[in-house]
KOLDREN-875310 format. One line per 2 residues: number of its first residue (from 0); for each residue x, y, z of C-alpha. Coordinates in nm, 4 decimals. Layout:
REM KOLDREN-875310
NUM	X,Y,Z ~ ...
This chain:
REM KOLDREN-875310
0	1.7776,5.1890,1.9987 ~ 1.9344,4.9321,2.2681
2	1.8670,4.6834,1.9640 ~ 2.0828,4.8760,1.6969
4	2.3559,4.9471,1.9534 ~ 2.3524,4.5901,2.0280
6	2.3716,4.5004,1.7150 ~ 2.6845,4.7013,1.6486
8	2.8725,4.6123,1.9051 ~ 2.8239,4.2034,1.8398
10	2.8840,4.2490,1.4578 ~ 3.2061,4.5291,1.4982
12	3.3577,4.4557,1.8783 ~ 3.2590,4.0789,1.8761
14	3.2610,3.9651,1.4896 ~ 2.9230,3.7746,1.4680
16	2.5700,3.9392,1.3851 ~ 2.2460,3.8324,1.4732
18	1.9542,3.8249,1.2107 ~ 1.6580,3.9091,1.4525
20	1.8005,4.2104,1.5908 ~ 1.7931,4.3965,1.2883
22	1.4350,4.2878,1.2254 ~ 1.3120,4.3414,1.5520
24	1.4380,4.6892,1.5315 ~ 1.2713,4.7610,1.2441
26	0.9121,4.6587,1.3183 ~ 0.9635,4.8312,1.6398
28	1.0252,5.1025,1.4357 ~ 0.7215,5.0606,1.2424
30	0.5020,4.9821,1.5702 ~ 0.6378,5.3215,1.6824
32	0.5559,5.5202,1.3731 ~ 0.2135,5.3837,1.3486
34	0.1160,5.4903,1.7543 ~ 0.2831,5.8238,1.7805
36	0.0942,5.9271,1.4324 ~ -0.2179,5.9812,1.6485
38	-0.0950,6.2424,1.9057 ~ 0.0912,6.3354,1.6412
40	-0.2730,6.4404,1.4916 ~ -0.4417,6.5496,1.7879
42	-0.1744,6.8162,1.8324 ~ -0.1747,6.9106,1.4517
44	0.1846,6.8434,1.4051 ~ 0.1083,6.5895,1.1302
46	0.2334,6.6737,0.7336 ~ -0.0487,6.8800,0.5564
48	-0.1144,7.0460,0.2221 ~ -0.2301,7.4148,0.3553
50	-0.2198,7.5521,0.0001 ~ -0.5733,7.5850,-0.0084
52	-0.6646,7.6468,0.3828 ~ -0.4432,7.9262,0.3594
54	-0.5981,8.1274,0.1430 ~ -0.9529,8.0505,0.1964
56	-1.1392,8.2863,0.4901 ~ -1.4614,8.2486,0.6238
58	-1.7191,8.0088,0.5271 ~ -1.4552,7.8458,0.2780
60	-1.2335,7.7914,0.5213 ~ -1.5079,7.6501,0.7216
62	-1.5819,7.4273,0.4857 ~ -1.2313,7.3232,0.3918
64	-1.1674,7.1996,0.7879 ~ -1.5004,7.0039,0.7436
66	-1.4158,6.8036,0.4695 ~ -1.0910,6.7574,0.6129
68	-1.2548,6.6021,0.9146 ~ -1.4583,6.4225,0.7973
70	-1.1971,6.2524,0.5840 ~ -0.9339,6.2041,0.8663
72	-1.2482,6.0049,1.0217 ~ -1.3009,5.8156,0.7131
74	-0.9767,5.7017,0.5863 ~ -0.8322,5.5480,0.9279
76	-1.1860,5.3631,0.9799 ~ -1.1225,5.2229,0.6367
78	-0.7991,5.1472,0.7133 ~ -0.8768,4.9881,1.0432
80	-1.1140,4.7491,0.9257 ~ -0.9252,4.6755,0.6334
82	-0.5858,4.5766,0.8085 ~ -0.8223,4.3824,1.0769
84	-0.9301,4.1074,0.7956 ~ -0.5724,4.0868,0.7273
86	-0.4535,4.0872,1.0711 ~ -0.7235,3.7924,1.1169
88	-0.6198,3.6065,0.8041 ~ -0.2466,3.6592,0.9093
90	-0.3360,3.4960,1.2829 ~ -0.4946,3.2350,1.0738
92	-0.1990,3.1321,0.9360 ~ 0.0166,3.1839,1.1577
94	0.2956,3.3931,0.9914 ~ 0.6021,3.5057,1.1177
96	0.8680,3.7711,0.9974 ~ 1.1664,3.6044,0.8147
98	1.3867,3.8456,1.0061 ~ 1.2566,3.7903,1.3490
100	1.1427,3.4308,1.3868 ~ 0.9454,3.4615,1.6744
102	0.7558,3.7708,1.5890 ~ 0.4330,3.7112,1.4483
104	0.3785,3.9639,1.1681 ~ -0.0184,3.9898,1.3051
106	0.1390,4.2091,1.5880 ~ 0.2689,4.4877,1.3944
108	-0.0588,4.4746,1.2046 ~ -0.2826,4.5291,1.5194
110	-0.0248,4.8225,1.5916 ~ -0.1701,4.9713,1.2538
112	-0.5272,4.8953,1.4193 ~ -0.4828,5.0447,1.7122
114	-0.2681,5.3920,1.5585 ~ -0.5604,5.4268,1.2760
116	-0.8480,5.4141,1.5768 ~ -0.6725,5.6641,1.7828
118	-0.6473,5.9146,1.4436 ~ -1.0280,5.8620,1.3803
120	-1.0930,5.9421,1.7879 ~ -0.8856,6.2658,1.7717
122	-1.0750,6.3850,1.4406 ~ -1.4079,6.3106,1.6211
124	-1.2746,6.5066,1.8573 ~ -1.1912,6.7537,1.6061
126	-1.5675,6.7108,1.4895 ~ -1.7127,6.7978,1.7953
128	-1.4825,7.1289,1.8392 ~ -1.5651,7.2626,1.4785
130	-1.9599,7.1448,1.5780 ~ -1.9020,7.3473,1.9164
132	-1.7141,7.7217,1.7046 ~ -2.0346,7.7108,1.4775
134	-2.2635,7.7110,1.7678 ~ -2.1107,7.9726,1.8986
136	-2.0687,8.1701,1.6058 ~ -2.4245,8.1591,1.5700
138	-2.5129,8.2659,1.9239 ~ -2.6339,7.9402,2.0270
140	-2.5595,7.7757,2.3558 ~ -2.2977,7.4872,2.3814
């Protein structure tokens, strides 16, 4: 935010604008997005499609979280490693953002890294809670 105001006030007050401020404030941004999507997920807050667990009780419902889970582990592993090889192959290179010179774009790719870990960690945890309510459903000890 101090970026875009500053950027405003040297382009309107001042009459010049600077190139890497607008870039910079955009990957951070992006940097932002990716990070807060995890607690974002821990606390259930994220967009979801709750046609179907809506109207599902019981078992199917049961079911329905499970796959969920299991998915929300999945995907953001997938992703992870994915965006690591490119991360790699971008630190290679050495690549920086045409916007910002001195960022180097393998920074806001780690972001990505380090936001898709944290959503796989808080549907393990997820994993272990809907482990734990069928335990206890079936009279077992926790």
């Amino acid at each position: 935010m101090i970026f875009v105001c500053f950027e405003v006030f040297t382009r309107y007050i001042l009459g010049f604008s600077t190139a890497w401020i607008e870039g910079s404030a955009r990957y951070l941004i992006i940097c932002f997005v990716l990070l807060l999507a995890a607690p974002l997920t821990k606390r259930d807050e994220h967009i979801a499609f709750t046609l179907l667990d809506t109207r599902l009780t019981g078992w199917g419902k049961r079911i329905t979280r499970l796959i969920i889970i299991i998915a929300g582990v999945c995907v953001p592993i997938y992703t992870a490693v994915y965006t690591l090889q490119i991360t790699l192959m971008l630190k290679r290179w050495g690549t920086t953002s045409e916007s910002a010179e001195f960022l180097r774009m393998w920074w806001i790719y780690a972001f990505m890294i380090a936001g898709m870990v944290l959503i796989a960690f808080y549907y393990l945890e997820q994993l272990a809670s809907w482990v734990v309510s069928l335990a206890k459903d079936r009279g077992e000890e926790v």
